[in-house]
Backbone as CSV, one residue per row, in Angstrom:
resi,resn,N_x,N_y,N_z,CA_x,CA_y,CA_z,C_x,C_y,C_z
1,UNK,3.964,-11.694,-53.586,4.042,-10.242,-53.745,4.290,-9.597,-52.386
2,UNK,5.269,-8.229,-52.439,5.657,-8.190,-51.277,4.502,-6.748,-50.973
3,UNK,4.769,-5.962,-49.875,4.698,-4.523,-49.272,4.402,-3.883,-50.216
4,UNK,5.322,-3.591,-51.468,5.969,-2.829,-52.322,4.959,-2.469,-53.223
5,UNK,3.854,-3.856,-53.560,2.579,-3.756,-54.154,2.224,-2.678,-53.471
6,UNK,1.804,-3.130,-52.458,0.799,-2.291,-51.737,0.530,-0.552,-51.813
7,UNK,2.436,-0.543,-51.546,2.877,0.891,-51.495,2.595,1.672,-52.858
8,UNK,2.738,1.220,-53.965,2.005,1.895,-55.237,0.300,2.251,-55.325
9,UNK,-0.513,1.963,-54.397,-1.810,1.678,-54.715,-2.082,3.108,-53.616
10,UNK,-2.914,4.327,-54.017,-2.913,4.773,-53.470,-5.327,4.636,-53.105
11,UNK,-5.124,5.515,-52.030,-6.530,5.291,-51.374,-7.173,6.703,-52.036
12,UNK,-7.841,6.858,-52.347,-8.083,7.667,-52.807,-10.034,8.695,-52.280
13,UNK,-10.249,9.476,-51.633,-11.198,9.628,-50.973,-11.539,11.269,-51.663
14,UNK,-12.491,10.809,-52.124,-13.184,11.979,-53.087,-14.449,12.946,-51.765
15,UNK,-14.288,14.586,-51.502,-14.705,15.214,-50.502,-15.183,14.371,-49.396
16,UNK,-14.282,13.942,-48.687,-15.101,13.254,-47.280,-15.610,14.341,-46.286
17,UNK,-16.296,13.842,-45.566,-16.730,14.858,-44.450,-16.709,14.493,-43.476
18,UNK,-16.413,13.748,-43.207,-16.340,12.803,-41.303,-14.918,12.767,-41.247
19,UNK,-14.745,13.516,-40.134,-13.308,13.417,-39.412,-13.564,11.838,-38.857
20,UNK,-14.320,11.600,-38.192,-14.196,9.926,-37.661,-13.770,8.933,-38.488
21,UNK,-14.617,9.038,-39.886,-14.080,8.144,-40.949,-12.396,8.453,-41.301
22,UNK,-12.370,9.664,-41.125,-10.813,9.775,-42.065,-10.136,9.197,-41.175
23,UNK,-10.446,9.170,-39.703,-8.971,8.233,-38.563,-9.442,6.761,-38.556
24,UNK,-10.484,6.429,-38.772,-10.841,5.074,-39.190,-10.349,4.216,-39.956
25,UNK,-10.433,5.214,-41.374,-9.552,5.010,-42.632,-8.220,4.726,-42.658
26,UNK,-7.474,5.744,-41.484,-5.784,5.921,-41.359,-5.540,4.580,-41.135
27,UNK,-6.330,4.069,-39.641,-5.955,3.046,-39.289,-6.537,1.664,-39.935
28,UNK,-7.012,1.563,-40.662,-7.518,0.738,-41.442,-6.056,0.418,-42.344
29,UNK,-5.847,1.190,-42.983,-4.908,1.536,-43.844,-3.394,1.013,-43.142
30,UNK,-3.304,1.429,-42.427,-1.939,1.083,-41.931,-1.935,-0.328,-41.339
31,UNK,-2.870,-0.941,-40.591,-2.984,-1.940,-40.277,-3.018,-3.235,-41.728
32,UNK,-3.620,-2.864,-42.717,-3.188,-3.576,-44.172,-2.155,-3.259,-45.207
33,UNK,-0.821,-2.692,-44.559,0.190,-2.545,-45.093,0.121,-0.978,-46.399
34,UNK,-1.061,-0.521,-46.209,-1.269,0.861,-47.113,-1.156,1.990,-46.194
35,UNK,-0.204,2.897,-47.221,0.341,4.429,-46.570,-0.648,5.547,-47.442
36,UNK,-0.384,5.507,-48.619,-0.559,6.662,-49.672,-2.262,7.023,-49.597
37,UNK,-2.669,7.897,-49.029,-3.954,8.530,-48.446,-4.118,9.963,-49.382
38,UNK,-4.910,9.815,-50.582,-5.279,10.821,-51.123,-6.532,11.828,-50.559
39,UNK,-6.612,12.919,-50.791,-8.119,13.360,-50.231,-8.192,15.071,-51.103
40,UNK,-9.564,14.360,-51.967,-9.847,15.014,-52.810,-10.904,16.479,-52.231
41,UNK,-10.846,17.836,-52.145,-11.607,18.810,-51.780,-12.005,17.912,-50.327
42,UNK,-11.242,17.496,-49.194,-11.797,17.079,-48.041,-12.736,18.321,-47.396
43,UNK,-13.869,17.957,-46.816,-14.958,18.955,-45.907,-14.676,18.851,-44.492
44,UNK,-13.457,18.223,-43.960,-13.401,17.905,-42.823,-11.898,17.979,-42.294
45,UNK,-11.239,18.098,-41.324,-9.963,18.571,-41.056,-9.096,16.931,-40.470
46,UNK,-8.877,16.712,-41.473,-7.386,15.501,-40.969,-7.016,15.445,-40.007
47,UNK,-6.387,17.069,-39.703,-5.759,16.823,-38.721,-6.050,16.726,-37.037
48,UNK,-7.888,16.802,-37.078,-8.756,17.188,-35.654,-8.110,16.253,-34.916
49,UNK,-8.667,16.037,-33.999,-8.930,15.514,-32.227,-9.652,14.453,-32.746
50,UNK,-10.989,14.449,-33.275,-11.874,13.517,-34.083,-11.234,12.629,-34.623
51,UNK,-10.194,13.095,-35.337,-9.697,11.578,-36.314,-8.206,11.075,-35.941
52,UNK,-7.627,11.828,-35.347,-6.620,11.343,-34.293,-6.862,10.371,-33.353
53,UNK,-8.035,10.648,-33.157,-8.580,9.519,-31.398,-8.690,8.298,-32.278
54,UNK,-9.279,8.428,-33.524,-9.937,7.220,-34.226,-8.671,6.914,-34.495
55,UNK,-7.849,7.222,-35.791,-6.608,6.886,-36.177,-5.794,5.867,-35.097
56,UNK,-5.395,6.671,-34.081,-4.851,5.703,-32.946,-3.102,5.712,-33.248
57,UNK,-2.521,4.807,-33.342,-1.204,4.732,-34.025,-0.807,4.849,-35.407
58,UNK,-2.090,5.778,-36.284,-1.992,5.875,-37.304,-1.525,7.214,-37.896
59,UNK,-2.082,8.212,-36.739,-1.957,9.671,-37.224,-0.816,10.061,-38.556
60,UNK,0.505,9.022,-38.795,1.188,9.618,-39.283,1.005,9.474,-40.819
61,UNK,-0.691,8.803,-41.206,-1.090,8.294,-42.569,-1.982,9.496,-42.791
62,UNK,-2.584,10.133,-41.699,-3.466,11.201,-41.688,-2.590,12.566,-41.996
63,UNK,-1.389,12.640,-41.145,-0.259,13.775,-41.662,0.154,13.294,-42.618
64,UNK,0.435,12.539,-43.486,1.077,12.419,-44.276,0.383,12.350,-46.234
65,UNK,-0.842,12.663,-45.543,-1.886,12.226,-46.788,-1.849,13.655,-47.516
66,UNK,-1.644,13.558,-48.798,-1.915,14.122,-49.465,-3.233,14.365,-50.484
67,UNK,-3.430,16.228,-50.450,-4.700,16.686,-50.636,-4.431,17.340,-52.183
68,UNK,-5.320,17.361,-52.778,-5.519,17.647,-54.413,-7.081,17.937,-54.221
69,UNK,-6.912,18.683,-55.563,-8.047,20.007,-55.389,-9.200,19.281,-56.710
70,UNK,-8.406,17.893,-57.025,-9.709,17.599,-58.079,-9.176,16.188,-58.418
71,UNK,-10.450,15.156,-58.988,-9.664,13.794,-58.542,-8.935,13.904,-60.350
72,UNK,-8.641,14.160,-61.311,-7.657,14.054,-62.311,-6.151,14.358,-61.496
73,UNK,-6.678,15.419,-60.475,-4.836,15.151,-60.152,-4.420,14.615,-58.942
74,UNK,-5.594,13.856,-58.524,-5.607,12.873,-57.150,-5.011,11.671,-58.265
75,UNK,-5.355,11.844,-59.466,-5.058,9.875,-59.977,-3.439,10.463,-60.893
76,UNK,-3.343,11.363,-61.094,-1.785,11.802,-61.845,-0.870,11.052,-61.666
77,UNK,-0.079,10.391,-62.392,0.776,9.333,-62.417,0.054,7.698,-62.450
78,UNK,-1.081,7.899,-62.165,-1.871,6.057,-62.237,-2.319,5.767,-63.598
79,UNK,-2.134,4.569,-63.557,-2.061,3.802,-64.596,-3.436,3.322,-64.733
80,UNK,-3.891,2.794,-63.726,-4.974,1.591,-63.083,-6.328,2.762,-62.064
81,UNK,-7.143,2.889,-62.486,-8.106,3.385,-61.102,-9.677,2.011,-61.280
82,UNK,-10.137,2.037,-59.915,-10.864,1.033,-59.668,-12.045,1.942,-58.895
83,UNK,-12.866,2.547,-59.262,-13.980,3.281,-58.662,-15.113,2.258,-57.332
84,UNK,-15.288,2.322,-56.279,-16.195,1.720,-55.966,-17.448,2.437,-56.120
85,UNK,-18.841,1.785,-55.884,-19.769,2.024,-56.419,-21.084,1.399,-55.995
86,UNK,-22.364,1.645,-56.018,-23.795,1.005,-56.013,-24.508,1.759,-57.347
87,UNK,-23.808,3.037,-58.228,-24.836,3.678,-58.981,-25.371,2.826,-59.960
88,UNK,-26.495,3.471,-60.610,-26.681,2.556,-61.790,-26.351,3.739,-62.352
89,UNK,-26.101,3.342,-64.059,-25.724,4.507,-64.928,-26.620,4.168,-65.795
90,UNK,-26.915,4.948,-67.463,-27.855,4.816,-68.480,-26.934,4.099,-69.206
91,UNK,-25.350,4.188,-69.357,-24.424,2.901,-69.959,-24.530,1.767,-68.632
92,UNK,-24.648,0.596,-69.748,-24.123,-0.155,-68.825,-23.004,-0.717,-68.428
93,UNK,-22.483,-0.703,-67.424,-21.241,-0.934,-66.551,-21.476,-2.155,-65.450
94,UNK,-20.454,-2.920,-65.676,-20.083,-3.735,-64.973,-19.913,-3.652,-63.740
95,UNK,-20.588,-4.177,-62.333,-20.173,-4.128,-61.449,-19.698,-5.363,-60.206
96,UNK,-18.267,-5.301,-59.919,-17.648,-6.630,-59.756,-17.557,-6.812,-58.026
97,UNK,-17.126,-7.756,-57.541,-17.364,-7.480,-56.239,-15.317,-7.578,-55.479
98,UNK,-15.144,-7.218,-54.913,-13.548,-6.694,-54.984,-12.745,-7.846,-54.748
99,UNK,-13.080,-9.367,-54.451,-11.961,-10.003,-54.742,-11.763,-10.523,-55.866
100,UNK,-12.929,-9.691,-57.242,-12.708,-10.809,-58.731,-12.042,-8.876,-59.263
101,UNK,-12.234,-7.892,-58.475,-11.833,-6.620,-59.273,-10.331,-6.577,-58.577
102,UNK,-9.915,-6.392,-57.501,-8.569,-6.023,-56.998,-7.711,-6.829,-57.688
103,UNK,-7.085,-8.012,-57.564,-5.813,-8.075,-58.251,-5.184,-7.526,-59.125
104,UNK,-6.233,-7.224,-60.248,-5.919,-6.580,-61.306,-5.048,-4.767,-60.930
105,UNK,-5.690,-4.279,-60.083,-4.928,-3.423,-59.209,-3.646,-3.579,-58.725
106,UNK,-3.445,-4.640,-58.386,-1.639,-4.656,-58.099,-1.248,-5.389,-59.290
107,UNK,-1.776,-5.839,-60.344,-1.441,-6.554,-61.440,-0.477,-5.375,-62.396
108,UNK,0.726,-4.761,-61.995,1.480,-3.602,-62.668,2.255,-3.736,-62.730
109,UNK,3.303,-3.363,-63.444,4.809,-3.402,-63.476,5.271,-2.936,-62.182
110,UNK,6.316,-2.511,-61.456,7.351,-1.857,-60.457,7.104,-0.415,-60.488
111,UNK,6.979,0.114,-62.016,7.395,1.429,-62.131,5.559,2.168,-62.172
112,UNK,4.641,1.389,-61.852,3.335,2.346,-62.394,2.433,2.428,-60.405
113,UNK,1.892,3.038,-60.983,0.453,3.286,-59.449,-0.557,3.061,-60.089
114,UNK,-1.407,3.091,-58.955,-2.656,2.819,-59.268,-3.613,3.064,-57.964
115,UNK,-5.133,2.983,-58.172,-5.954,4.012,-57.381,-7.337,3.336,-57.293
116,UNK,-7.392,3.278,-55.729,-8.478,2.950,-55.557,-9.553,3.884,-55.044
117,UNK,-11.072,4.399,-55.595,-11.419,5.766,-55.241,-12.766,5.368,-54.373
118,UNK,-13.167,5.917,-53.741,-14.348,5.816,-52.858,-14.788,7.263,-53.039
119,UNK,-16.137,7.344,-52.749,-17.166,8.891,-52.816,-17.211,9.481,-51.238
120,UNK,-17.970,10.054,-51.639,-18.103,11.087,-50.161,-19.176,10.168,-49.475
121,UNK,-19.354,10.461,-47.973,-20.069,9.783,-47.348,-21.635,9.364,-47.678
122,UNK,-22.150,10.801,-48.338,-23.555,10.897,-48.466,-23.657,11.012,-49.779
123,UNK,-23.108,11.506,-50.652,-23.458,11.046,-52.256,-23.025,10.297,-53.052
124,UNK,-21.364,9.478,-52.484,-20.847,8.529,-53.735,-20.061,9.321,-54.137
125,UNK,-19.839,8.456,-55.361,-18.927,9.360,-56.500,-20.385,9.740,-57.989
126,UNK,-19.894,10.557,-58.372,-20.829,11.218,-59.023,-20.573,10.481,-60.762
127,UNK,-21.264,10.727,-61.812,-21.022,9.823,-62.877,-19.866,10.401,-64.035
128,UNK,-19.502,12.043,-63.503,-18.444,12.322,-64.194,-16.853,11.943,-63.318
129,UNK,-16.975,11.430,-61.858,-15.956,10.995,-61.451,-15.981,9.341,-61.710
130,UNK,-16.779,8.894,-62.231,-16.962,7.465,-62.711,-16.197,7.335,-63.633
131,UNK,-16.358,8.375,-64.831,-15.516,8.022,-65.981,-13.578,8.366,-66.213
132,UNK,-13.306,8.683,-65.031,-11.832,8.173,-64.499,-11.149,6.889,-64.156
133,UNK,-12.502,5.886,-63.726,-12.023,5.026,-63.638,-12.055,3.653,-64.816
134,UNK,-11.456,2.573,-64.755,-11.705,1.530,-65.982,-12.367,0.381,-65.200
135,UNK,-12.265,-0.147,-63.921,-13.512,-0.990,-63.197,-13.962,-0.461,-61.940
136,UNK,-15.288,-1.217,-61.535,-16.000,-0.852,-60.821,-16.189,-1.998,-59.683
137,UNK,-16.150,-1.594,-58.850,-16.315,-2.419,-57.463,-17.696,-2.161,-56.742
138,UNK,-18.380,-2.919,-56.195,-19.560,-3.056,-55.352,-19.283,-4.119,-54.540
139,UNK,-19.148,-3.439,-53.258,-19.549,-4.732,-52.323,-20.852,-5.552,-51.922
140,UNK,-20.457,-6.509,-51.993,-22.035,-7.277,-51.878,-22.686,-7.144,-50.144
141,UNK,-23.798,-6.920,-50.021,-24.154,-6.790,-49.130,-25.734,-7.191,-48.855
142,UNK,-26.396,-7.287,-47.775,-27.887,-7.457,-47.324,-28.853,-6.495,-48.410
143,UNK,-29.803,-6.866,-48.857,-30.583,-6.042,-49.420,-31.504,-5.130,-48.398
144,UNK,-31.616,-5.925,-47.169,-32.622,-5.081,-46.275,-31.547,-3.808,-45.789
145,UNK,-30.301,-3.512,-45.986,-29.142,-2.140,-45.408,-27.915,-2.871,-46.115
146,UNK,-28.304,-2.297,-47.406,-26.836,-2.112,-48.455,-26.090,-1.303,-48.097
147,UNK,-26.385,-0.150,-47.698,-25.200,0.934,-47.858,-24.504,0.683,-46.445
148,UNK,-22.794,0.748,-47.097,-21.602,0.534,-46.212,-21.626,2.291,-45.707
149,UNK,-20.761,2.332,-44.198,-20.327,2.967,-43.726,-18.591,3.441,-44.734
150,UNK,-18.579,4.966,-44.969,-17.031,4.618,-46.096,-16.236,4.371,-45.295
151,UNK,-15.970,4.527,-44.282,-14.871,3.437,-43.529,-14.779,2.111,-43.470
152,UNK,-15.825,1.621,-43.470,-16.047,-0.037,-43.383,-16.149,-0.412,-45.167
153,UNK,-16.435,0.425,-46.284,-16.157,0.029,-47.232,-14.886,0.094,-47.651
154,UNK,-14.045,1.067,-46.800,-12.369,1.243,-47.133,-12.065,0.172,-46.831
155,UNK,-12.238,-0.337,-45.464,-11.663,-1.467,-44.557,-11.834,-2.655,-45.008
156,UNK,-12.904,-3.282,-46.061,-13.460,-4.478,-46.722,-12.201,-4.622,-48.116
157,UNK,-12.226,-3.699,-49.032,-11.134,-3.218,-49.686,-9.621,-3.801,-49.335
158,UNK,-9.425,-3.131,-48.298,-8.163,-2.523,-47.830,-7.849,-4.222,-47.042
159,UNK,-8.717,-5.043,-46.607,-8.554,-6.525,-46.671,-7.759,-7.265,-47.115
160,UNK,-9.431,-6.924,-48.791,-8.632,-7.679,-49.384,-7.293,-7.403,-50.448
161,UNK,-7.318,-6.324,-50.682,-5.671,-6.048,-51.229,-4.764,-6.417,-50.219
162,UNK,-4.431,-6.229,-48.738,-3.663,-7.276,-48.109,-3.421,-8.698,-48.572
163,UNK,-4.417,-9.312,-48.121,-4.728,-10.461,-48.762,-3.908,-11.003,-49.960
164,UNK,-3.930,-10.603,-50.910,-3.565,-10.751,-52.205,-1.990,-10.835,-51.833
165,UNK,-1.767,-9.974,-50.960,0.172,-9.675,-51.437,0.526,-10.833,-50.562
166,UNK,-0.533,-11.679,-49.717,0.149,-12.523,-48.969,0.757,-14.353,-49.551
167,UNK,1.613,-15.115,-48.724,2.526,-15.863,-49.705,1.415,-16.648,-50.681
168,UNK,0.055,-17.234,-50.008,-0.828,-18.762,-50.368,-1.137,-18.038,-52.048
169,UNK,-1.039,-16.447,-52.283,-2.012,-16.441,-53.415,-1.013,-15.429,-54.112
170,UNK,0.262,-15.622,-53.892,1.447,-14.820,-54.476,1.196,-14.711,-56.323
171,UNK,0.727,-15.716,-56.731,0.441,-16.376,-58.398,-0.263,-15.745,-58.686
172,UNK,-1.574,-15.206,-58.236,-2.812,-14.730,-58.646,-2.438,-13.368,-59.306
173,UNK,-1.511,-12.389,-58.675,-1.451,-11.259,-58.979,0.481,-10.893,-59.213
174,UNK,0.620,-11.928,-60.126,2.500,-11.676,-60.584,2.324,-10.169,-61.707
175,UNK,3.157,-9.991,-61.796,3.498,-8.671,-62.693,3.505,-9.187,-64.211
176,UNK,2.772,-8.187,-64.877,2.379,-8.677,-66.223,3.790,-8.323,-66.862
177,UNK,4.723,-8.607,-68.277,5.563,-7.886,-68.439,4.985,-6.758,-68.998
178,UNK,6.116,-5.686,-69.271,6.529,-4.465,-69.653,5.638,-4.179,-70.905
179,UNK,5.303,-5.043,-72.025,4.778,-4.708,-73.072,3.364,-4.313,-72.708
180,UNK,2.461,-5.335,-71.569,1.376,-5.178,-71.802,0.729,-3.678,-70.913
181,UNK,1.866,-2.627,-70.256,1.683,-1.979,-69.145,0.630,-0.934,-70.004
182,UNK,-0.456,-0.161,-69.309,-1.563,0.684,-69.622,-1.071,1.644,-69.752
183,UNK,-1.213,2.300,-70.570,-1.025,4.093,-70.643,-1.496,4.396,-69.085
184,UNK,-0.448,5.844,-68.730,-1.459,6.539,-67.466,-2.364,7.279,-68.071
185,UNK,-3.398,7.061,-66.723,-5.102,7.578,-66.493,-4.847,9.151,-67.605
186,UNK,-3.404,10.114,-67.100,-3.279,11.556,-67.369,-3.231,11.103,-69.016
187,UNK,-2.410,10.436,-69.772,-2.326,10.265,-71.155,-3.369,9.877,-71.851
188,UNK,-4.686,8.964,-70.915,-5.463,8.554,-71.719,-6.556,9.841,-71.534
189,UNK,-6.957,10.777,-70.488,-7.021,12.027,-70.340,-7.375,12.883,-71.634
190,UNK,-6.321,13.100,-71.703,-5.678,14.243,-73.011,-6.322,13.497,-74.152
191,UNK,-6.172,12.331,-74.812,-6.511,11.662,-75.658,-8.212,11.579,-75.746
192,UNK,-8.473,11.760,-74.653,-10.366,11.677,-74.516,-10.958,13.374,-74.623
193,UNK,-9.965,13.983,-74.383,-10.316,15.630,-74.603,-9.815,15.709,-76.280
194,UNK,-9.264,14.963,-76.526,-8.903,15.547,-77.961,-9.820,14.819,-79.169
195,UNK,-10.364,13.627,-78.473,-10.887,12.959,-79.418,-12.690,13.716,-79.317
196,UNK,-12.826,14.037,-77.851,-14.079,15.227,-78.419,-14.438,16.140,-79.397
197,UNK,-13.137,16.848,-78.869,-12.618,17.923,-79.952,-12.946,17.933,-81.177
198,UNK,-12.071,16.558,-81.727,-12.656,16.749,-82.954,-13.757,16.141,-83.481
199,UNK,-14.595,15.173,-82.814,-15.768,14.678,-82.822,-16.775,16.070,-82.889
200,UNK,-16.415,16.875,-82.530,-17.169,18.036,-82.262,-17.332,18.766,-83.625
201,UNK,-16.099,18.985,-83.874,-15.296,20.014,-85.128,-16.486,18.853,-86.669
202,UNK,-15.937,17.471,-86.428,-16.579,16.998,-87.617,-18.486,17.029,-87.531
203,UNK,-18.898,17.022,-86.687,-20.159,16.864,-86.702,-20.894,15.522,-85.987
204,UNK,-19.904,15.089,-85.723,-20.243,13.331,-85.263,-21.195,13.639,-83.888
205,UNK,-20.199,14.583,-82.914,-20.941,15.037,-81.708,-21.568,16.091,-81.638
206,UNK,-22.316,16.170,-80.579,-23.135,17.396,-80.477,-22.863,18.156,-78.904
207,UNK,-23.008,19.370,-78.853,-22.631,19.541,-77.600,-23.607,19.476,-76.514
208,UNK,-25.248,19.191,-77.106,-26.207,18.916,-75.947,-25.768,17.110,-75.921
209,UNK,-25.066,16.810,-76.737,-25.134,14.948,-76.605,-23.773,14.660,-76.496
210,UNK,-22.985,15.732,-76.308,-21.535,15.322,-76.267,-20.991,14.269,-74.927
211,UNK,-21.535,14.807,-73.514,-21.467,14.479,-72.444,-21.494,12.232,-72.699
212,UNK,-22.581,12.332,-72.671,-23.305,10.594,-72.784,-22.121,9.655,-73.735
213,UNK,-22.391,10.922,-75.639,-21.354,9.763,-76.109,-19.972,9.505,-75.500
214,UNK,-19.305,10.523,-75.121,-17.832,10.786,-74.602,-18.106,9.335,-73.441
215,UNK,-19.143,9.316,-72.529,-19.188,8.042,-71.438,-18.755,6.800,-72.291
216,UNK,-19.445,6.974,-73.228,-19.801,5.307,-74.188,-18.223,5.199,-74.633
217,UNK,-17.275,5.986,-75.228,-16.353,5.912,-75.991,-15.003,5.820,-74.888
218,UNK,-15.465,6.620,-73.643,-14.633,6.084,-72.187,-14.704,4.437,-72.292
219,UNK,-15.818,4.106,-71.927,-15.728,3.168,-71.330,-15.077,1.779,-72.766
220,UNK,-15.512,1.834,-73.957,-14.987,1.765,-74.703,-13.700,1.136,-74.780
221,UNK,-13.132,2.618,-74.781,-11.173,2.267,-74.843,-10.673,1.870,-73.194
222,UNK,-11.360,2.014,-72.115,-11.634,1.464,-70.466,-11.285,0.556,-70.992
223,UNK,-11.856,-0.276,-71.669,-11.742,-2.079,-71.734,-11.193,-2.592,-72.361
224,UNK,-10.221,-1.203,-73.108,-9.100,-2.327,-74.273,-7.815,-2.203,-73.571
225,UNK,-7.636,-1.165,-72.295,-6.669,-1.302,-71.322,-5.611,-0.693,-72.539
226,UNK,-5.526,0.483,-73.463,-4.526,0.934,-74.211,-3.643,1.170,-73.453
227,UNK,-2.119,0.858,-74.240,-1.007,1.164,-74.310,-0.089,2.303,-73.970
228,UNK,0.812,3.229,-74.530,0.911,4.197,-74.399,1.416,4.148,-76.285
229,UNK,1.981,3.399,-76.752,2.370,3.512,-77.900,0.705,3.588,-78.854
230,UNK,-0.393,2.125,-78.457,-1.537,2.435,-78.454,-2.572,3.910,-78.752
231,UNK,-2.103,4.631,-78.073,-2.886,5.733,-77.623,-2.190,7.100,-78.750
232,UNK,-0.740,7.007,-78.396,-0.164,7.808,-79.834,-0.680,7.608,-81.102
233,UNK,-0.634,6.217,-81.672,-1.464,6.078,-82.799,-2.047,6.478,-82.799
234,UNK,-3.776,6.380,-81.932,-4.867,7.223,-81.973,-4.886,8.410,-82.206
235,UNK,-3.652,8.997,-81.241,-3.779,10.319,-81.440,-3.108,10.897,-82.754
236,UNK,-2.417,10.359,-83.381,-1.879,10.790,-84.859,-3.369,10.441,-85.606
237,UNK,-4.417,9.976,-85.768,-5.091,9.397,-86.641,-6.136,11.226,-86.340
238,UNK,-6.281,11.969,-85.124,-6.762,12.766,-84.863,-6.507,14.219,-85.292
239,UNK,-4.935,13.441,-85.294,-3.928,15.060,-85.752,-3.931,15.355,-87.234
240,UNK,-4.266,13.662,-88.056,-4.482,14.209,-89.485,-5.690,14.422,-89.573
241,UNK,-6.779,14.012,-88.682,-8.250,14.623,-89.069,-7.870,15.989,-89.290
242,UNK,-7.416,16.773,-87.786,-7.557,17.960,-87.661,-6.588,18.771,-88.774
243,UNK,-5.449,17.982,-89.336,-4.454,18.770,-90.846,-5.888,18.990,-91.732
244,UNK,-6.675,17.607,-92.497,-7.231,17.402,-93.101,-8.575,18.747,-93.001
245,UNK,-8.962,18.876,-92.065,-10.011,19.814,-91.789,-9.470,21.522,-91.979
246,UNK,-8.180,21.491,-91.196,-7.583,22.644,-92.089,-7.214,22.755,-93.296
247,UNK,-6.937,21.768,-93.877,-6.440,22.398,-95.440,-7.333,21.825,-96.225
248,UNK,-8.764,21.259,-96.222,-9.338,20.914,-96.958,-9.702,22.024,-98.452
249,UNK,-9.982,22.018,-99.354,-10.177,23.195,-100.326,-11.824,23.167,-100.160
């Protein structure tokens, strides 16, 4: 696998606040063959003195990164998102350690992206930015000082997806064909707002319990990796609920 992997996979950094980390990050990034630098509501200025010094010969990943005002349209166009993580949740979720979770990340056709997301320095990612993604990454670490620095958890990452595109393990991560490619994150989106909807309308959900089931039914269709033809079905099976509910007598 060449570069080209790489170049689809974007980094994805949900409100950071350390200018140090973000030039850390740049150069992290560029040094493992990754450009595409998302940054979700950043608290901290890209473009300082701070993350320039850090960056180094990177600055032009730091100018060049693009900012979005919420992570649904930090992941717009991805197919694939891979959340890292230590939370526990009340579902249970799988948590993998990134050289049995990444391949699957460059595991895409030519034509799709995909997203790898990290939290803010001091809180993570929160459990409604959890349910954007379909796996979960934890790096393994000391129990006496688990928690990574997010630069050094970018940089562990950002490894091993190098790694992968290089010649010894080219096999591990070939391109699946065309049939088996995932709906994007945005299509399966719409499909999870609509299937509330009418979960709502019939009585199934509730709106003090809507939140939890909607997690369970994410994670759910998360693991059947739908289609895009997949996901239409579903959504026709929704569109005659909702005929059915209007014209019932």
């Amino acid at each position: 696998m060449s570069d080209t992997a790489l170049s689809r996979v974007r980094i994805v950094l949900v409100e950071p606040a350390g200018a140090l980390n973000l030039g850390s990050i740049a150069r992290i990034m560029k040094n493992m063959g990754l450009r595409h630098l998302v940054l979700v509501n950043p608290q901290c200025d890209r473009t300082s003195e701070e993350a320039r010094r850090m960056a180094v010969h990177a600055a032009d990943v730091l100018e060049g990164a693009t900012i979005a005002a919420s992570l649904p349209e930090a992941l717009s166009g991805c197919h694939r998102a891979i959340a890292t993580t230590t939370r526990t949740r009340a579902i249970a979720t799988a948590l993998e350690p990134p050289k049995a979770a990444l391949p699957w990340l460059l595991n895409t056709p030519s034509t799709e992206h995909s997203a790898l997301i990290f939290g803010s320095e001091e809180h993570g990612l929160s459990n409604e930015a959890l349910n954007y993604a379909q796996r979960f990454v934890c790096i393994p670490s000391s129990s006496e000082y688990a928690s990574l620095n997010l630069a050094q958890a970018v940089a562990v990452c950002c490894y091993e997806l190098y790694q992968l595109t290089q010649a010894p393990v080219q096999s591990a991560v070939s391109s699946p064909p065309a049939e088996d490619a995932i709906a994007a994150i945005d299509t399966l989106e719409d499909y999870y707002q609509h299937l509330e909807t009418v979960l709502l309308k019939i009585g199934y959900l509730y709106p003090h319990t809507a939140t939890s089931r909607m997690e369970k039914f994410r994670r759910l269709f998360n693991r059947a990796a739908l289609s895009d033809p997949e996901v239409a079905m579903l959504r026709g099976i929704l569109r005659q609920i909702d005929w059915a509910i209007e014209n019932k007598s």
